[in-house]
N, CA, C and O of each residue as an XYZ file, in Angstrom:
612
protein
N     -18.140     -2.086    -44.157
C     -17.915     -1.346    -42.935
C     -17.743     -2.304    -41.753
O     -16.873     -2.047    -40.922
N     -18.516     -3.397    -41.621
C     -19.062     -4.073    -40.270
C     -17.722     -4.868    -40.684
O     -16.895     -5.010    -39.784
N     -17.419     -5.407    -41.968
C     -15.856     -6.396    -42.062
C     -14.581     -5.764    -41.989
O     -13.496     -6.320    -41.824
N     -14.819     -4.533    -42.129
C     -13.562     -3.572    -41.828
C     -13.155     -3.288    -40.128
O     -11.992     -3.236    -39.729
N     -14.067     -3.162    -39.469
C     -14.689     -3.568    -37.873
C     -13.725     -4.371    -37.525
O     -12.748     -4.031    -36.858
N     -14.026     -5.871    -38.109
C     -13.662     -6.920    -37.681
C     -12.278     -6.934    -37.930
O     -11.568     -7.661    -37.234
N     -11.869     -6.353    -38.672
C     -10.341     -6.525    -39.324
C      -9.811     -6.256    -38.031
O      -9.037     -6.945    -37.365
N     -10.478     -4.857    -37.696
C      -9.321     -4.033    -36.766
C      -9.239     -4.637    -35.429
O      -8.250     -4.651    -34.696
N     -10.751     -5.283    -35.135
C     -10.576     -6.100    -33.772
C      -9.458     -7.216    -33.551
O      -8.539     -7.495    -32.781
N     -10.113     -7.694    -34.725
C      -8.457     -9.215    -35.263
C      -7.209     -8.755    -35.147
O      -6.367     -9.589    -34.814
N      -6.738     -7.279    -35.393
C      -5.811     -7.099    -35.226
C      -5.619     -6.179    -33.682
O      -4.561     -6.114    -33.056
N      -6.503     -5.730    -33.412
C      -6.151     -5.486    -31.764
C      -5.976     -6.689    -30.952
O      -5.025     -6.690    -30.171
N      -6.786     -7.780    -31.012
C      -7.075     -8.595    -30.345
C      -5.193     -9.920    -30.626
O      -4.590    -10.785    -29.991
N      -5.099     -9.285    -31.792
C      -3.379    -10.428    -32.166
C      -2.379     -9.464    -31.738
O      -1.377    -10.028    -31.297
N      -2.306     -7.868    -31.718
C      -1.405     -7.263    -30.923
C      -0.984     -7.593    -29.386
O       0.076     -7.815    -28.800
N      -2.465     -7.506    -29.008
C      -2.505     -8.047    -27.212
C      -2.091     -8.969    -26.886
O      -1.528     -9.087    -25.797
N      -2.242     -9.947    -27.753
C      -1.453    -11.077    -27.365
C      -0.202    -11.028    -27.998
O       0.560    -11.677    -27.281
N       0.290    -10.673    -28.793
C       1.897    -10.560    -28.669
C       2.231     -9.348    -28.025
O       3.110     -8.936    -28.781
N       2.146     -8.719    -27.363
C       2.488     -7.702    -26.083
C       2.761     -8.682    -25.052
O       3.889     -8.925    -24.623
N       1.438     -9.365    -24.581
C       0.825    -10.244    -23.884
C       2.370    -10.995    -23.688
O       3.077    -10.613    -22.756
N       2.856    -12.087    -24.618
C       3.324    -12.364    -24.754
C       5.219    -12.194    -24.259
O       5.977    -12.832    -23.528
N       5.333    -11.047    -25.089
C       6.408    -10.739    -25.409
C       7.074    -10.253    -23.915
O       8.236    -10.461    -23.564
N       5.899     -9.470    -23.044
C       6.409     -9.398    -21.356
C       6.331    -10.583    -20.710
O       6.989    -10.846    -19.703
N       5.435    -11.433    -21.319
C       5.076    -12.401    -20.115
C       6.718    -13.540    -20.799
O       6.943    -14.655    -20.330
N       7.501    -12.969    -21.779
C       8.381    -14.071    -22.051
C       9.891    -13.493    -21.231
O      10.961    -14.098    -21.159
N       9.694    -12.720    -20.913
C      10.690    -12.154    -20.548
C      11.982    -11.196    -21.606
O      13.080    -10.825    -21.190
N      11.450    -10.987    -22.959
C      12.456    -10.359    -24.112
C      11.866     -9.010    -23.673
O      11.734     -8.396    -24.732
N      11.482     -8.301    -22.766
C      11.159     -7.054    -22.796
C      11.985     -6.729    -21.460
O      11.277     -6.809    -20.456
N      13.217     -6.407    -21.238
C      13.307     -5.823    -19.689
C      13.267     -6.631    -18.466
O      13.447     -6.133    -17.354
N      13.051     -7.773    -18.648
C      12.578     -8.466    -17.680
C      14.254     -9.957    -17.078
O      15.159    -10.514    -17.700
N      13.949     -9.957    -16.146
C      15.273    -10.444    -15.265
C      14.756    -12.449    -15.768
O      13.645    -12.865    -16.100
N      15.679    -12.998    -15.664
C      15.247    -14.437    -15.704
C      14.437    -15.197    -14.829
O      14.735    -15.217    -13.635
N      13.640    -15.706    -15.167
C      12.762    -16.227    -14.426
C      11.182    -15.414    -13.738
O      10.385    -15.884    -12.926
N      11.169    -14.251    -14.343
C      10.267    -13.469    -14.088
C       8.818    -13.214    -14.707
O       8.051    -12.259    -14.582
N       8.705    -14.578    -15.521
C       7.123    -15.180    -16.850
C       7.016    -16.115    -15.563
O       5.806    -16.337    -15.540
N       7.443    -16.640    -14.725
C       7.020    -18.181    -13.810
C       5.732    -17.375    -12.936
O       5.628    -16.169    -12.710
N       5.032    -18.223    -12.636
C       3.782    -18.481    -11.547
C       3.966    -17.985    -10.149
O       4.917    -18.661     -9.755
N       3.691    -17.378     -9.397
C       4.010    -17.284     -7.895
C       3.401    -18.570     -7.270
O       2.387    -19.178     -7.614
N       4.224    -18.813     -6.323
C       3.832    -20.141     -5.453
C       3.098    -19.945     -4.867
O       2.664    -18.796     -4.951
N       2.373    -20.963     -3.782
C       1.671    -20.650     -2.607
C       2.428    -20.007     -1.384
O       3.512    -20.133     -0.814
N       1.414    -19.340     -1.296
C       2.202    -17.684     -0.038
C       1.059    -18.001      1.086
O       0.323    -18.987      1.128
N       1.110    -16.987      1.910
C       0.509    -16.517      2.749
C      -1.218    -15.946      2.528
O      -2.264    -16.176      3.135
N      -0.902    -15.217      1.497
C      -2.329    -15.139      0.921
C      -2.729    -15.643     -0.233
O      -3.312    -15.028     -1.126
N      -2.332    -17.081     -0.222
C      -3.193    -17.494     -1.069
C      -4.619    -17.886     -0.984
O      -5.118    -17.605      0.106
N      -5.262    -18.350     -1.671
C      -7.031    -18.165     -1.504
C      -7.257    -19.533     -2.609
O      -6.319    -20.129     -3.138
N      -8.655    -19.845     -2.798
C      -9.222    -20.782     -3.706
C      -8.474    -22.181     -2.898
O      -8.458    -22.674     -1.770
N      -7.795    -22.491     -4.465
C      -6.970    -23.416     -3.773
C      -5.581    -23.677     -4.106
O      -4.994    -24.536     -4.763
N      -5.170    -22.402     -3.272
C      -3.777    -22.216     -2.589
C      -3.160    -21.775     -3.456
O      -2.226    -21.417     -2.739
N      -2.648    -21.267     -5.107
C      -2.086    -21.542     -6.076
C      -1.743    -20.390     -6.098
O      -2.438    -19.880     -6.977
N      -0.923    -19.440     -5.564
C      -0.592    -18.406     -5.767
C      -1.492    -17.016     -5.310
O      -1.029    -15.875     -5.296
N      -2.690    -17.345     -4.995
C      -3.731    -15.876     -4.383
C      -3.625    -14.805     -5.063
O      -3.509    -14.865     -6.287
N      -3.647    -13.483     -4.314
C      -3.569    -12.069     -5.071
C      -2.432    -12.037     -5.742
O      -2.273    -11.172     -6.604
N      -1.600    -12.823     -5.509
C      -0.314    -12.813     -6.130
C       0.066    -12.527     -7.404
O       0.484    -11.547     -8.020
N      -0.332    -14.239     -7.729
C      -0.633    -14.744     -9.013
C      -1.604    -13.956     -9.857
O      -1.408    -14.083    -11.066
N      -2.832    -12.995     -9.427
C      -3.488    -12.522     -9.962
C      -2.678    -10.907    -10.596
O      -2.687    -10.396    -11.716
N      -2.225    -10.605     -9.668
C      -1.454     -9.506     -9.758
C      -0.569     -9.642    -10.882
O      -0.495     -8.728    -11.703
N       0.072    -10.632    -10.995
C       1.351    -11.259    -12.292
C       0.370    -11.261    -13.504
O       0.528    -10.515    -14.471
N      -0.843    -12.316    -13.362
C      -1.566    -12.130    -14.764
C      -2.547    -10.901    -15.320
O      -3.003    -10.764    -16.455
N      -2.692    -10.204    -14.353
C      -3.348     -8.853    -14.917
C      -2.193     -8.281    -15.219
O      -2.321     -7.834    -16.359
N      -1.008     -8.026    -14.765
C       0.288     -7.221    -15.609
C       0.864     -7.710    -16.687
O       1.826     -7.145    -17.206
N       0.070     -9.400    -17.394
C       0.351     -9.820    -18.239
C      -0.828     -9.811    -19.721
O      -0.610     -9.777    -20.932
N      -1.780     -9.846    -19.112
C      -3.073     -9.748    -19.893
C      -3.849     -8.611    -19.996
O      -4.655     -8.444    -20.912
N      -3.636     -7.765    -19.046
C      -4.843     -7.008    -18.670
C      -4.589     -5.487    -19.274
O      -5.294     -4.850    -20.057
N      -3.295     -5.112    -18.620
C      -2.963     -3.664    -18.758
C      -2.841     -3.246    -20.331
O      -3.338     -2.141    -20.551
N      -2.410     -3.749    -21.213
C      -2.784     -2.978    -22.307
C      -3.733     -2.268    -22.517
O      -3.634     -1.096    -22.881
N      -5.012     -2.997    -22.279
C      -5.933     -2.641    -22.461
C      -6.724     -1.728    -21.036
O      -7.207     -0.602    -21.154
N      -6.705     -2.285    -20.144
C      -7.068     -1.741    -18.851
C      -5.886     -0.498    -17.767
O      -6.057      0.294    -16.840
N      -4.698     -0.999    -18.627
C      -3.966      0.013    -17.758
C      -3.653     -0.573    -16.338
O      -4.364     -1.243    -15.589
N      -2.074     -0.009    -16.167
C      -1.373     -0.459    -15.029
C      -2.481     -0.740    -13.887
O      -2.928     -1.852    -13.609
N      -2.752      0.199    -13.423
C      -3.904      0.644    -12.583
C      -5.042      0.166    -12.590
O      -5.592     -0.061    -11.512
N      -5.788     -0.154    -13.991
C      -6.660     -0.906    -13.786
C      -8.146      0.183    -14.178
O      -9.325     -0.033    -13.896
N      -7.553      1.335    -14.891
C      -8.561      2.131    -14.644
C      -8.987      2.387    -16.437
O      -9.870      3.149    -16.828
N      -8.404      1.825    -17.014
C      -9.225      1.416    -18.576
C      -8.612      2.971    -19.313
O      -9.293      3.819    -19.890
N      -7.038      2.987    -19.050
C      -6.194      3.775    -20.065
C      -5.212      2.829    -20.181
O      -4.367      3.170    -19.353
N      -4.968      2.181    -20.543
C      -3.955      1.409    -21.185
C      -3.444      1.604    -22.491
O      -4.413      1.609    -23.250
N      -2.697      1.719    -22.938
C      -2.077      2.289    -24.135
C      -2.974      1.701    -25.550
O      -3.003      2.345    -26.599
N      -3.637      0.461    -25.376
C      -4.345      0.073    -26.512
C      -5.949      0.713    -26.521
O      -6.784      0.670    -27.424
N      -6.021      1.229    -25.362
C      -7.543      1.723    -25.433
C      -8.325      2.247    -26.085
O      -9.391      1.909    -26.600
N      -7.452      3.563    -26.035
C      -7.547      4.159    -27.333
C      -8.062      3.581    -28.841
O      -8.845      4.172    -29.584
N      -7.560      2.564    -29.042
C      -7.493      1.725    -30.094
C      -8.462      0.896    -30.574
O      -8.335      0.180    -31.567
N      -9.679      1.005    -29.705
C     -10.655     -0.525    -29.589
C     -11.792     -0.216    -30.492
O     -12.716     -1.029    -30.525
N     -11.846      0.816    -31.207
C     -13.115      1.121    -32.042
C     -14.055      2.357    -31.088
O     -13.985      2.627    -29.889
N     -14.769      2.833    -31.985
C     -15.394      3.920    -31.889
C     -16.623      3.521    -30.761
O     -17.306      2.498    -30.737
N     -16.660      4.854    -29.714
C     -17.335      4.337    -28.422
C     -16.693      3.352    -27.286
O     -16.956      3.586    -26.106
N     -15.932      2.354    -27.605
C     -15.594      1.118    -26.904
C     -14.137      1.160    -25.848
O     -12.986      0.793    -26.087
N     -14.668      1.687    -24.776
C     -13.571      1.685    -23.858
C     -13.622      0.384    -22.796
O     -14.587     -0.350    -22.582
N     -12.182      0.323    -22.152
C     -11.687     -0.658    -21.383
C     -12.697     -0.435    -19.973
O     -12.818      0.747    -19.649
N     -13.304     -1.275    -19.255
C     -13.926     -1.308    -18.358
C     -12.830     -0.396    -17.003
O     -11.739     -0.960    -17.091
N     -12.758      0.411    -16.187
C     -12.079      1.059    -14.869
C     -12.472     -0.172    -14.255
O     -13.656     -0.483    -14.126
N     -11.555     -0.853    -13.887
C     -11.447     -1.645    -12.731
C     -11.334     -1.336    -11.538
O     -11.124     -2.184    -10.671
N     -11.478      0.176    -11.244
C     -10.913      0.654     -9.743
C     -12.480      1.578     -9.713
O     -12.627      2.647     -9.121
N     -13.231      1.069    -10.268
C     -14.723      2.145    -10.199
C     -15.481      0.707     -8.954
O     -15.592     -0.470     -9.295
N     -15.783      1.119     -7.927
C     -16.536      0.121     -7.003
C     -17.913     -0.108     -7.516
O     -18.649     -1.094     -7.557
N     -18.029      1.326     -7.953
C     -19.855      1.329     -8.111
C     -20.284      0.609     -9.015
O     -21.488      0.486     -9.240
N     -19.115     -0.138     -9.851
C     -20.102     -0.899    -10.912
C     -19.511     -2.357    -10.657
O     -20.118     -3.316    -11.133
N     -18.444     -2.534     -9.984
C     -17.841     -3.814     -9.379
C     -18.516     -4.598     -8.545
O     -18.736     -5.805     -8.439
N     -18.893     -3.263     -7.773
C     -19.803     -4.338     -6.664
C     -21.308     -4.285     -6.749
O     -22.044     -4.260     -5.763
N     -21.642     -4.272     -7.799
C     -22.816     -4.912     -8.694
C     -22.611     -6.207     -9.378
O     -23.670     -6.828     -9.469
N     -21.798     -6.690     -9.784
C     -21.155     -7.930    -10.122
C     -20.802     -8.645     -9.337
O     -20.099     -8.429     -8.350
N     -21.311     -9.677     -9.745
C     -20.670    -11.232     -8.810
C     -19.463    -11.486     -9.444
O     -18.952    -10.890    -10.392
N     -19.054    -12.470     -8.791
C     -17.394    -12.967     -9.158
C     -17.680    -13.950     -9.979
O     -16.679    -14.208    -10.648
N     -18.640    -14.672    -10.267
C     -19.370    -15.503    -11.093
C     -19.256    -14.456    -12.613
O     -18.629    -14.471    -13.672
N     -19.992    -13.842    -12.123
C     -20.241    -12.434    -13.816
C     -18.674    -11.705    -13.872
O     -18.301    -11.362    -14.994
N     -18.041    -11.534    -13.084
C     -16.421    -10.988    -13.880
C     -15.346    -12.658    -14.118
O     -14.268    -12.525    -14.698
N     -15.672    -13.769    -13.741
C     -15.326    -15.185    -14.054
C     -15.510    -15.236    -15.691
O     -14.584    -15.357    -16.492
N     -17.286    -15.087    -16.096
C     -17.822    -15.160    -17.317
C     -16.924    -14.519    -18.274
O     -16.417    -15.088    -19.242
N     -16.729    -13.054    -17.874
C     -16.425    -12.124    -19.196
C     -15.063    -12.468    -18.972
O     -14.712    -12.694    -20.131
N     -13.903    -12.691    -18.156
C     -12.786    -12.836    -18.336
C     -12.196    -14.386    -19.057
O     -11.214    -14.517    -19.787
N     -13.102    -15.409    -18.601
C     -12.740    -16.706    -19.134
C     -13.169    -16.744    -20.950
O     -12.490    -17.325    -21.796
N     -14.750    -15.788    -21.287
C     -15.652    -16.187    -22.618
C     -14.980    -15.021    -23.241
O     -14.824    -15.223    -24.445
N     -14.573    -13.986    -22.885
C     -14.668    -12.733    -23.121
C     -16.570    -12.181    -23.346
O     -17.713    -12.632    -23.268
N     -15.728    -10.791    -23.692
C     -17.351     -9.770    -23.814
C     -18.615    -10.127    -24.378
O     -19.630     -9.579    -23.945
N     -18.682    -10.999    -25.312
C     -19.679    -10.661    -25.921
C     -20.264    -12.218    -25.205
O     -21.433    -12.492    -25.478
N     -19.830    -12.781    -24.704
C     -20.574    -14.200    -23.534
C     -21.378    -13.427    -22.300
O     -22.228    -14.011    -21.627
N     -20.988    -11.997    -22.081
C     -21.398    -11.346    -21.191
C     -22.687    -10.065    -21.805
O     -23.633     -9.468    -21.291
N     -22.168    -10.108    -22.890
C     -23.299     -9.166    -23.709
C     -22.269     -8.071    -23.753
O     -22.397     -7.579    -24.874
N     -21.439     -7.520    -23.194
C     -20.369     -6.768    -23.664
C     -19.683     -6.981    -25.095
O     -20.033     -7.901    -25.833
N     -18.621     -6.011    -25.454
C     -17.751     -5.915    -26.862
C     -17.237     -7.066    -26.974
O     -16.935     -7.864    -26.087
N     -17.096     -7.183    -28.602
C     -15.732     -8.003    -28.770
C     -14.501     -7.855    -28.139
O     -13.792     -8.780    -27.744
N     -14.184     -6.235    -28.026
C     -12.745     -5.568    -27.506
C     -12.541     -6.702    -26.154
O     -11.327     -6.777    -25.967
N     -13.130     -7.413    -25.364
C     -12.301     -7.594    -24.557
C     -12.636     -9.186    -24.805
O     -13.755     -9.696    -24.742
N     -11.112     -9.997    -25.169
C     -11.085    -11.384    -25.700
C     -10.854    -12.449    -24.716
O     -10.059    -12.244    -23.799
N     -11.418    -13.467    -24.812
C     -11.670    -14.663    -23.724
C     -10.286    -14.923    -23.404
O      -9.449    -14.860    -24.304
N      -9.911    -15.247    -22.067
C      -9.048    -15.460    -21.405
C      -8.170    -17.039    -21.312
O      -7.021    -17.479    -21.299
N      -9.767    -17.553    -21.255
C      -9.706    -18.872    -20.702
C      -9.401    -19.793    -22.500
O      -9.092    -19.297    -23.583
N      -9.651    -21.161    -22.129
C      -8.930    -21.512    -23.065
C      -7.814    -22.332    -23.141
O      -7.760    -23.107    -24.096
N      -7.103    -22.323    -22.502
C      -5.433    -22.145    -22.806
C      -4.594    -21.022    -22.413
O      -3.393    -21.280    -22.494
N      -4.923    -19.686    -21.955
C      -4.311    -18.697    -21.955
C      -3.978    -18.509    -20.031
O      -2.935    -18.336    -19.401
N      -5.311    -18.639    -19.640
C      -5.829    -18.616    -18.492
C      -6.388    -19.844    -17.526
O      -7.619    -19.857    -17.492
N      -5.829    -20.754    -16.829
C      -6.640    -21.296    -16.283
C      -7.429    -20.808    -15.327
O      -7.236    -19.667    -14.907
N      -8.718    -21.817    -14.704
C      -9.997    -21.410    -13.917
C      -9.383    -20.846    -12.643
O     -10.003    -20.196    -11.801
N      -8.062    -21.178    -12.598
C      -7.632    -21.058    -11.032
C      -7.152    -19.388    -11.242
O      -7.583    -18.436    -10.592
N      -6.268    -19.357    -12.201
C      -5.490    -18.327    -12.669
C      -6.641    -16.794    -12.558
O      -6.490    -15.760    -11.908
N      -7.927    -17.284    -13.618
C      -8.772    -16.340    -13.592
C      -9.192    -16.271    -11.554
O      -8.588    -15.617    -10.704
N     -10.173    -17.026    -11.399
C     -10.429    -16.754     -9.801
C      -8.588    -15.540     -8.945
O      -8.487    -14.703     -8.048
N      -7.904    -15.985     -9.617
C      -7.221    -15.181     -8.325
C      -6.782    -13.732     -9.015
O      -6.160    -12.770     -8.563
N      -7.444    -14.032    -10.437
C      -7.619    -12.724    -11.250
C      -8.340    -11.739    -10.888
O      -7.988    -10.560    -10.889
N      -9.682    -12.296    -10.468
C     -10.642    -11.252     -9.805
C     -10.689    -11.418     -8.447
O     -11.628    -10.819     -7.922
N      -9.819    -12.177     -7.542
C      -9.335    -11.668     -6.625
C      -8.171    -10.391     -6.254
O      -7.983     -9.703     -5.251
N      -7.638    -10.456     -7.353
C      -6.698     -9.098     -7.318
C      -7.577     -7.680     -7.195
O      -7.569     -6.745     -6.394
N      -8.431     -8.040     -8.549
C      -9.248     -6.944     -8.481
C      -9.965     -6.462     -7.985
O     -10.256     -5.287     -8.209
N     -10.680     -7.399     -6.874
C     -11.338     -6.758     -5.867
C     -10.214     -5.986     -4.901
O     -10.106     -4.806     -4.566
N      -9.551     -6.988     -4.650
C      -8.416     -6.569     -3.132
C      -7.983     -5.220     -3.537
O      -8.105     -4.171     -2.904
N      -7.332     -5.464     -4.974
C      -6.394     -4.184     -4.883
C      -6.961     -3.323     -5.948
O      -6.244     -2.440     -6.419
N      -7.552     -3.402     -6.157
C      -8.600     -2.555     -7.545
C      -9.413     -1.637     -7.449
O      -9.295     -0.413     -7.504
N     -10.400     -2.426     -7.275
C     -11.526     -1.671     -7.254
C     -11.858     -1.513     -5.571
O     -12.511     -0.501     -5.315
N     -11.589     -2.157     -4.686
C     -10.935     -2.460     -3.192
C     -12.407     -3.047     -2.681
O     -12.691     -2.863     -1.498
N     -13.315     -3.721     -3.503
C     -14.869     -3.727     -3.235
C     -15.263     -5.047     -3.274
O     -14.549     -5.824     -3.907
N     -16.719     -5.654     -2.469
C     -17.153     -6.928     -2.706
C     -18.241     -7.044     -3.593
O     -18.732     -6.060     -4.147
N     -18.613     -8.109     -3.745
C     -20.120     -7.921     -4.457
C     -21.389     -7.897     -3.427
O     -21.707     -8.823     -2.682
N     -22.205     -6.322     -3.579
C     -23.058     -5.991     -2.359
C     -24.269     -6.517     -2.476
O     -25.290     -6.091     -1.936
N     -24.140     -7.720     -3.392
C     -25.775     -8.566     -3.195
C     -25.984    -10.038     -2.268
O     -25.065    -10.430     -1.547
N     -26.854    -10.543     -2.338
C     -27.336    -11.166     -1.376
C     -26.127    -12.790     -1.361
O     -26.291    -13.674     -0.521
């Protein structure tokens, strides 16, 4: 049972990334040059590398399958993640801004289970994601997401 589990995660977790993929290459619909990085803008943040921008590009590259355009944890694979195990709503404040940017850093770079969360949601970082990439990751998500800070000290 528990290796049959695992099968299906292995294979959610190798779909996402060729989805992942396959938009972020541009063979889906996509105009030339439209997988590249946003530059430094106006709002960029950290250090300088694109800001909400860039975050915005890699959550429409990583994220939404599973989390949904929106961010609100219907994404077409959701459905899909095993029994009980849904995509976190990224646009819910009340549980966002209980989290530090430190603790949504953790689960997006280790994935879930570095956080004590599911397997369903797979480490970012790596190779996939750099540290900069993630930071302006959960800068998106505050700004335009969940629209919230973290309300602790």
């Amino acid at each position: 049972m528990m290796c049959q589990y695992k099968y299906k995660m292995n294979i959610l977790v190798i779909i996402s990334i060729v989805l992942s993929l396959i938009l972020t290459s541009g063979i889906v619909g996509a105009s030339e040059g439209a997988g590249m990085k946003a530059g430094p803008g106006s709002n960029a943040t950290w250090s300088g590398k694109g800001g909400k921008d860039s975050g915005r590009e890699n959550f429409q590259a990583w994220c939404t399958g599973c989390h949904g355009d929106e961010g609100k944890g219907d994404g077409p694979l959701a459905e899909s993640l095993g029994e009980n195990i849904f995509p976190r709503d990224l646009t819910d404040a009340s549980i966002l801004s209980d989290r530090t940017d430190a603790d949504l850093f953790k689960v997006i770079k280790l994935g879930g289970p570095a956080a004590g969360f599911s397997e369903a949601m797979p480490a970012q970082g790596g190779g996939m994601l750099t540290d900069e990439e993630i930071k302006n990751l959960i800068l998106y998500i505050r700004a335009d997401l969940c629209k919230c800070k973290h309300k602790g000290k």
